[in-house]
PABA-632737 format. One line per field, with one value per residue (C-alpha): residue number from 1; x, z, y. Coordinates in nm, 3 decimals, decimal comma. Each point is the difference from the previous one (the first is absolute). Layout:
lumgu c(NUM	...)
xx c(X	...)
zz c(Z	...)
yy c(Y	...)
# end
This chain:
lumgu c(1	2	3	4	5	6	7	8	9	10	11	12	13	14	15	16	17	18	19	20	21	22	23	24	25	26	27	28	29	30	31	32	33	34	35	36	37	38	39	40	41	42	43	44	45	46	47	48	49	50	51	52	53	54	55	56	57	58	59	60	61	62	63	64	65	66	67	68	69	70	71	72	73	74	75	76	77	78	79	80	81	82	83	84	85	86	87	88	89	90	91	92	93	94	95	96	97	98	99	100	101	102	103	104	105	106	107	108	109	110	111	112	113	114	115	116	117	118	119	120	121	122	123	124	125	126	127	128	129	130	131	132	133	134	135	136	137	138	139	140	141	142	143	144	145	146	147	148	149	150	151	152	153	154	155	156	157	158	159	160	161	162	163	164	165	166	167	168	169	170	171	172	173	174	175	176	177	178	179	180	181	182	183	184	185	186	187	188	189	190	191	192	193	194	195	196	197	198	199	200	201	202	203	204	205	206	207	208	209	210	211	212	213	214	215	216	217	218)
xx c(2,407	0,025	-0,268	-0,215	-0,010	-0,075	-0,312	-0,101	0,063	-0,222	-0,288	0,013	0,047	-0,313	-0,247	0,077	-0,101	-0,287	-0,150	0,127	-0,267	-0,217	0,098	-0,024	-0,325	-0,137	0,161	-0,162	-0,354	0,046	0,072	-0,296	-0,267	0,161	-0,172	-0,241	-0,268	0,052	0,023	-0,294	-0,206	0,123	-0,177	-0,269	-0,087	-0,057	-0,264	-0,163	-0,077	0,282	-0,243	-0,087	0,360	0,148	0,291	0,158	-0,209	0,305	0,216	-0,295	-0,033	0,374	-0,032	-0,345	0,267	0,279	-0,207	-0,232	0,381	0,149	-0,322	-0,012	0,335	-0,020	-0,311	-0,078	0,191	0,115	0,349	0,047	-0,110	0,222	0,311	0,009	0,076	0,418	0,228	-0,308	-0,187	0,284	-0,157	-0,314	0,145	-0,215	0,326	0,056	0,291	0,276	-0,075	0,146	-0,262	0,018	0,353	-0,072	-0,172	0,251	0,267	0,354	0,311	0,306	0,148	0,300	-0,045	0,349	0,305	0,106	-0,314	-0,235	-0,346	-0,308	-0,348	-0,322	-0,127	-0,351	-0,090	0,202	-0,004	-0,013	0,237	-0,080	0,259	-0,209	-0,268	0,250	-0,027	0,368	0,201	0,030	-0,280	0,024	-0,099	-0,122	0,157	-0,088	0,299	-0,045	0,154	0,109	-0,107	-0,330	-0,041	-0,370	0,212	0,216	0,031	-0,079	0,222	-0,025	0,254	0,104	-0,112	0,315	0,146	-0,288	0,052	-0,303	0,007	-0,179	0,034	-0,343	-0,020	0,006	0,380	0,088	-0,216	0,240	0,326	-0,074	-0,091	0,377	-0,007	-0,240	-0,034	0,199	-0,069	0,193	0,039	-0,077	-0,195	0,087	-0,336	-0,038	-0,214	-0,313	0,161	0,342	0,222	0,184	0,330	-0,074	-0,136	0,344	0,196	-0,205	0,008	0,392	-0,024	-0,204	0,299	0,184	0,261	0,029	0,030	-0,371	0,048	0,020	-0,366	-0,201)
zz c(-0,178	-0,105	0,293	-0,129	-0,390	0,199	0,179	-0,328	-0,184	0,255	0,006	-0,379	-0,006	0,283	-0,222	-0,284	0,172	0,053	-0,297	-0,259	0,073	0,016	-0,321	-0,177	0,182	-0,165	-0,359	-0,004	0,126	-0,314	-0,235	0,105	0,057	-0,320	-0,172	0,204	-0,195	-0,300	0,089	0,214	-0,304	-0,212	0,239	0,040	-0,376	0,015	0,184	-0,023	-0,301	-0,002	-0,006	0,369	0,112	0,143	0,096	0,282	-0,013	-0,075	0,288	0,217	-0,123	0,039	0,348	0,032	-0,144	0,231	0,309	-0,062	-0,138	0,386	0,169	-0,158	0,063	0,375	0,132	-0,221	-0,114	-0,327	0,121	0,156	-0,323	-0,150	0,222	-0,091	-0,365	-0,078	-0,050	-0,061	0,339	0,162	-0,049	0,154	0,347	0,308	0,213	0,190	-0,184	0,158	0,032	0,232	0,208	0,068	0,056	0,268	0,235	-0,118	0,297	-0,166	0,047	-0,099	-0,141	-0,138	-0,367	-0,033	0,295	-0,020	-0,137	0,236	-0,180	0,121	-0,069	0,144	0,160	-0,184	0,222	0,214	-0,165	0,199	-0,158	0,014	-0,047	-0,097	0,256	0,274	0,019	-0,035	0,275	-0,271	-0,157	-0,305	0,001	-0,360	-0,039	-0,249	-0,203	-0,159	-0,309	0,006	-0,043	-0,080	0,332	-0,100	-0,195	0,074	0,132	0,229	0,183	0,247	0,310	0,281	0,285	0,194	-0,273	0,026	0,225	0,097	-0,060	0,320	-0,311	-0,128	-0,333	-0,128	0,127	-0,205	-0,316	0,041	0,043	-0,274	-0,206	-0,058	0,375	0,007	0,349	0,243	0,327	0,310	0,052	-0,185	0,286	0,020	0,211	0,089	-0,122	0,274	0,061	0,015	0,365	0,061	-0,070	-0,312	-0,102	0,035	-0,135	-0,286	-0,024	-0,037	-0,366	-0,133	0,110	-0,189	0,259	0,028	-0,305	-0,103	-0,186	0,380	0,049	0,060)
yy c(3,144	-0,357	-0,094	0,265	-0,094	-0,353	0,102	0,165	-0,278	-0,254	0,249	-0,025	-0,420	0,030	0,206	-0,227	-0,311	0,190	0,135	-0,280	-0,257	0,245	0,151	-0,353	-0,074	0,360	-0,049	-0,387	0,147	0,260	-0,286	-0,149	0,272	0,145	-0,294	-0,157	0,197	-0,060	-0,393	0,074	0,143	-0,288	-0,277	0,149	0,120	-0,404	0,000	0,396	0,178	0,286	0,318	-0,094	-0,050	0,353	0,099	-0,119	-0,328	-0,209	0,115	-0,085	-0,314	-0,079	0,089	-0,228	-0,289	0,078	-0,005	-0,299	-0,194	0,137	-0,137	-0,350	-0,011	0,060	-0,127	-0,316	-0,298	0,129	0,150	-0,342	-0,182	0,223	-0,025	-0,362	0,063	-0,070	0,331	0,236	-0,123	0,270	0,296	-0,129	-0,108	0,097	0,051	0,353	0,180	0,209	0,398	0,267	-0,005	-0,378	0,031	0,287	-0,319	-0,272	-0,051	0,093	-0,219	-0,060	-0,308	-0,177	0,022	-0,187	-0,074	0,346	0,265	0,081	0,090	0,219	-0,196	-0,080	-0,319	-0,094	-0,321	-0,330	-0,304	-0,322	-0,296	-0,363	-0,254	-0,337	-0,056	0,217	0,375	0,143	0,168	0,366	0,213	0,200	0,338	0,158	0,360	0,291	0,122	0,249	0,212	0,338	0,218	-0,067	-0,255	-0,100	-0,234	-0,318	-0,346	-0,228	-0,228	-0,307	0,103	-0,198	0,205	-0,014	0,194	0,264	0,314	0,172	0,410	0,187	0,332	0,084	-0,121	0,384	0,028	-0,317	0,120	0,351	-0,200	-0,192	0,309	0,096	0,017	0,348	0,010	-0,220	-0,109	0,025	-0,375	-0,310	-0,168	-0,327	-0,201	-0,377	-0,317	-0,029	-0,356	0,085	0,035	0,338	-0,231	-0,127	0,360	0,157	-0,313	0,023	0,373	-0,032	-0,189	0,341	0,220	-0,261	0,015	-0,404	-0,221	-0,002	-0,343	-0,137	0,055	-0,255)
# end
């Protein structure tokens, strides 16, 4: 009984991932259609004598605003200007943001979020080191953390790639572990660095079992 009330009880967590952000995205778009005419009618009473303004006319205009404010943003220099501008220049940012659909082409991995916890992430991109004028002998590798449940939220940290395991699981499997573990797969599938010898593959692979003393890595 107790792994049935379980399953019940991770379809339930599952569906409410689901339809919170969307229920937040539909309650804000209320808030704001709810009075986007009557701020719409307001402008444009400026400018237009109110017998010719019908209904409906403000909405439209709000949407006129909106799209013109998304274009400007996005194909001109003024969400660049913008970005520039301390504290408030964050919400203008021209940077790709995390969804579930971008995390269904990421590459999943695993990594040692401290000696002893082994964390699921993904790796976003490799980042060459340079000591002085001399390149370094390591390479950091940025990963996604991310929060659950909501996962289209986290953070990003700086890993040395040594202490980075590449996941051969689609990144649906890890998105369902990480769901309260939904669905799990047969095997975590541990798979190897393009550079890296069979040898130091499986010596490596040992620390993520955390069978050895995983301060000993290198």
């Amino acid at each position: 009984m107790s792994k049935f009330f379980k399953n019940q009880l991770t379809f339930l967590l599952y569906g409410l991932v689901f339809w919170l952000p969307v229920a937040i995205l539909l309650y804000i778009l209320f808030l704001v259609f709810d009075n986007a005419e009557s701020i719409g009618k307001s402008i444009l009473s400026v400018a237009v004598p109110d017998a010719i303004i019908r209904p409906g006319f403000g909405i439209l205009l709000f949407i006129i605003i909106v799209y013109i404010s998304g274009f400007l943003l996005k194909s001109t220099k003024v969400g660049g200007i913008l970005s520039k501008i301390p504290v408030l220049g964050l919400f203008f940012g021209k940077g790709e943001v995390i969804t579930i659909s971008r995390l269904l082409n990421m590459q999943p991995c695993l990594f040692l979020l401290s000696p002893t916890c082994i964390s699921y992430g993904w790796i976003l991109s490799e980042e060459k080191v340079q000591l002085g004028e001399e390149k370094a002998g390591f390479a950091l590798i940025s990963v996604y953390y991310p929060n659950v449940p909501t996962l289209v939220t986290g953070s990003v940290f700086a890993i040395r790639k040594e202490t980075i395991m590449r996941l051969g699981n689609s990144s649906r499997e890890v998105i369902d572990l990480l769901l309260y573990a939904f669905r799990s797969p047969p095997y975590i599938k541990f798979i190897p660095w393009e550079d890296e010898s069979q040898e130091e593959f499986e010596t490596r692979s040992k620390f993520f079992g955390l069978k050895e003393n995983p301060r000993s890595i290198p």
